[in-house]
N, C-alpha and C positions, 0 to 999 in steps of 0.2 A: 504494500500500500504506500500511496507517495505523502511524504510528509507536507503538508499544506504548510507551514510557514516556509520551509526551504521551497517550496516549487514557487511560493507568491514572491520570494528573492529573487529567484531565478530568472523568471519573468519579468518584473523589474528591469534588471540588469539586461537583459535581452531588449527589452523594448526602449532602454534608455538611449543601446546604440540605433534604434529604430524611429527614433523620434528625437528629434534636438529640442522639443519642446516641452521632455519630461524632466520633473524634477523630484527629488524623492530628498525629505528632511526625515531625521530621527532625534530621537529623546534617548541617547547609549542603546535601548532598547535594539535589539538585533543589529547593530553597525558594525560588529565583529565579523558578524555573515559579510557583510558587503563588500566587495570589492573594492580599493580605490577609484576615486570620480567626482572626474569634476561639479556634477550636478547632484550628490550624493552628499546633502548635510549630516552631519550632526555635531547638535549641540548640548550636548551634555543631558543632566536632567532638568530641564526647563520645558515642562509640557505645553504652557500657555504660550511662551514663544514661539514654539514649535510650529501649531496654528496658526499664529501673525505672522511666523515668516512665512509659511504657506502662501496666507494671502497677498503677502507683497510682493512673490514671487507669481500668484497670481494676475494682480494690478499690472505687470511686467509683460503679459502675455505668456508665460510661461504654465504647463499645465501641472502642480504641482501633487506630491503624496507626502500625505504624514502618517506614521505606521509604529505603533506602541501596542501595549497588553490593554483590554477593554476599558480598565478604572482609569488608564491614564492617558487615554485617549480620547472620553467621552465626558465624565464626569468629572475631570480636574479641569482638562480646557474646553466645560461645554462654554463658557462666557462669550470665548475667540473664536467657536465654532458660530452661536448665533449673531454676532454683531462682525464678525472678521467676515464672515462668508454669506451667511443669509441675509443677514443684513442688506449686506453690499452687493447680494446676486452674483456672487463669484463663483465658477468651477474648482473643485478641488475634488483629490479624493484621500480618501481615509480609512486605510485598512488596519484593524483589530487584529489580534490572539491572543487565545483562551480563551474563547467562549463563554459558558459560564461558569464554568467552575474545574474547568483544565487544569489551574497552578491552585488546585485544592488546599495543596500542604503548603500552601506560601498565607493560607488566613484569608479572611474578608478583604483583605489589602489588592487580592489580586484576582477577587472573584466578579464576573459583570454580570450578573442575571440582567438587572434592570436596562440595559443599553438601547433597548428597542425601544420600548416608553417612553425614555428619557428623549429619544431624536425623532421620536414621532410627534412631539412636540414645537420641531423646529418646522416651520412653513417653506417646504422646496427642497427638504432635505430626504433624498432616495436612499435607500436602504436594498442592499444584497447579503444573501444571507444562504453561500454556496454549499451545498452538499459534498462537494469531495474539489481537492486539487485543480481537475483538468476544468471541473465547472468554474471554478475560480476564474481561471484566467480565459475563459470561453467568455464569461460573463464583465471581465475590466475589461477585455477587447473591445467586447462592443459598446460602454459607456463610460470610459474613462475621459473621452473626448468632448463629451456631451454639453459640457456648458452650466452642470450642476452639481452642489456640493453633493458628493457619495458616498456612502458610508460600506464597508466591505468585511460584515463577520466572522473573521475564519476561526477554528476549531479544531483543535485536535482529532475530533468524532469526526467522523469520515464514511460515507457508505459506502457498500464495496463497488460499486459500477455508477460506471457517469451516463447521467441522461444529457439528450440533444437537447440542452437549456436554451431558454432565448431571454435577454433581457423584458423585464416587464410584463414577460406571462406568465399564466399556467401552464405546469403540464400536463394532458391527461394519462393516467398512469393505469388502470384499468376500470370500469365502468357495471354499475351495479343498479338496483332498484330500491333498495330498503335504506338508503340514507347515505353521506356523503362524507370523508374523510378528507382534511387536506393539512397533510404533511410538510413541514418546511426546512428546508437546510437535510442539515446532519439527520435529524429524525423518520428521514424515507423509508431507510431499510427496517429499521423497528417498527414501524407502521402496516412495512406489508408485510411483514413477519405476524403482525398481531391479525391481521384482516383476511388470514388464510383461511379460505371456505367460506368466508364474511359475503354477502349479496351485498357489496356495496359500492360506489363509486368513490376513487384514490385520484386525487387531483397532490401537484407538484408545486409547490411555490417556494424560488428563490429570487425574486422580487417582492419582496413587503412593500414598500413603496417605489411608485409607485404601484399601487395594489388593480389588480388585473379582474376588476368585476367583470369584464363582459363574459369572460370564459366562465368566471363560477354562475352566474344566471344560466348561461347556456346547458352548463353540466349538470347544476347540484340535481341529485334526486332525492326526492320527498322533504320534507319539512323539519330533518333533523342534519344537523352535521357538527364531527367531530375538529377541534383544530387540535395538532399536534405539533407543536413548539420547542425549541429548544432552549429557550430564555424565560421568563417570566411570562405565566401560562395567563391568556388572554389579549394578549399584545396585536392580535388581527379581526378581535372581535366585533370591532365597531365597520371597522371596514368590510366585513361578512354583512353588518345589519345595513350598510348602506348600499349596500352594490343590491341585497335583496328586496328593496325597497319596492312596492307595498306588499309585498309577500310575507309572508310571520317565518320566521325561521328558527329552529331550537338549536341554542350551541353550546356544547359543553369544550370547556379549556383544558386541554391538557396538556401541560407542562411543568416549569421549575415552581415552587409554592411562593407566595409572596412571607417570608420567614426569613431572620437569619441563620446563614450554615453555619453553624459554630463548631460543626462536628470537622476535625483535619481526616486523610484518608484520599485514595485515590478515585478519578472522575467517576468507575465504573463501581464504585462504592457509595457513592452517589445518586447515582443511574437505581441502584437496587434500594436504597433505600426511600427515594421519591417518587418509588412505583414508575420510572421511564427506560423497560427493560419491555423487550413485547410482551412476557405475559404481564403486567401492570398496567402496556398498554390495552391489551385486548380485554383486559376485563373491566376496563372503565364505558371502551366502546361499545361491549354485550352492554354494560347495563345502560348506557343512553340510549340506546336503539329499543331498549327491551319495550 
């Protein structure tokens, strides 16, 4: 399996000599990976600058990345993120690791459940949230360019096979009658693991936002559906009730709890104990549907 932070370096690094218009800042985080380059910051630990340089290297025409662990990418420089970029309607993009709870043994210091929440709060601010490596860099390809701040959650969890992703849609994943599942990121493979023999429609999403309503009108069937999340469980919920609008729709969330982890322990220690192993999935889905 490919390691999603070294493939999202790699790609990087690849596309830097592919474009004279990338630039890539760090906070020490991962700059040991990096290559030397010209266009290749870092400045030490100063998250919130990190941000501002972005944006002045955006103001500059240049298309910049700033790239750290979730907490300190999101919620130390969200200030720089909403007034440096949204504010300003600048392009940028901004790729995570850890997920939510990947550097487990490092404490709450290095855990980001909430990260989705927190920037779906920001107005213009896209959100990707790739399932494995090769989707990663299938999905910066095609909107790194775009003209909008992006946010890019990668993750240790990894599923084992890449889907043909497209920025801003669904996938459909397989198709059922008795109610609708939709799986995001990392959480694919445990989903269809749980929905084995399940009658029910698996839709794909690594686009949060942009959120891809016309495909879930088209698809969902019947009037219940499950969301499976890999961050802070309900984080797509409203955008479910708005895309389904005026149809009623039942949605049960499943994902990380809104709780502190105070327990140390590795990610898949985790996974078992928050019930987000397929059988925990599948048995939250039997009883929504029941």
């Amino acid at each position: 399996m490919i390691d999603t932070r070294q493939h999202m370096i790699d790609v990087l690094e690849s596309m830097l000599a592919e474009d004279e218009r990338l630039a890539v800042v760090l906070a020490d985080i991962s700059a040991s990976r990096f290559q030397p380059h010209p266009r290749v910051l870092n400045l030490g630990i100063m998250e919130q600058t990190m941000v501002s340089v972005a944006a002045g290297l955006a103001l500059e025409g240049f298309i910049p990345v700033a790239h750290s662990f979730v907490p300190f990418l999101v919620e130390r420089p969200f200030e720089q993120l909403k007034d440096d970029f949204c504010y300003q309607h600048l392009g940028g993009n901004f790729i995570s690791s850890g997920g939510s709870y990947d550097y487990s043994i490092e404490g709450m210091t290095h855990q980001g459940p909430g990260d989705i929440q927190i920037l779906r709060g920001l107005p213009g601010m896209q959100i990707v949230v790739p399932g494995t490596a090769l989707e990663f860099e299938r999905l910066f390809r095609q909107s790194y360019a775009n003209g909008s701040p992006t946010y890019y959650r990668l993750s240790s969890r990894s599923n084992s096979s890449e889907q043909q992703v497209e920025f801003g849609k669904l996938a459909v994943m397989r198709r059922g009658r008795k109610g609708t599942v939709l799986a995001v990121g990392p959480m694919l493979e445990a989903t269809l693991q749980a929905v084995e023999g399940l009658d029910v429609t698996v839709l794909y999403c690594t686009t949060v936002a942009p959120f891809d309503g016309e495909t879930l009108r088209q698809e969902c069937a019947g009037e219940r559906l499950v969301l499976v999340e890999p961050y802070y469980a309900g984080g797509l919920s409203m955008d479910v009730i708005e895309a389904m609008k005026p149809h009623p729709i039942s949605i049960e969330a499943i994902g990380v709890p809104r709780e502190i982890l105070s327990h140390y322990g590795e990610s898949e220690q985790h996974d078992e104990a928050l019930g987000l192993t397929p059988q925990g999935i599948r048995a939250r889905i039997v009883d929504s549907l029941a």
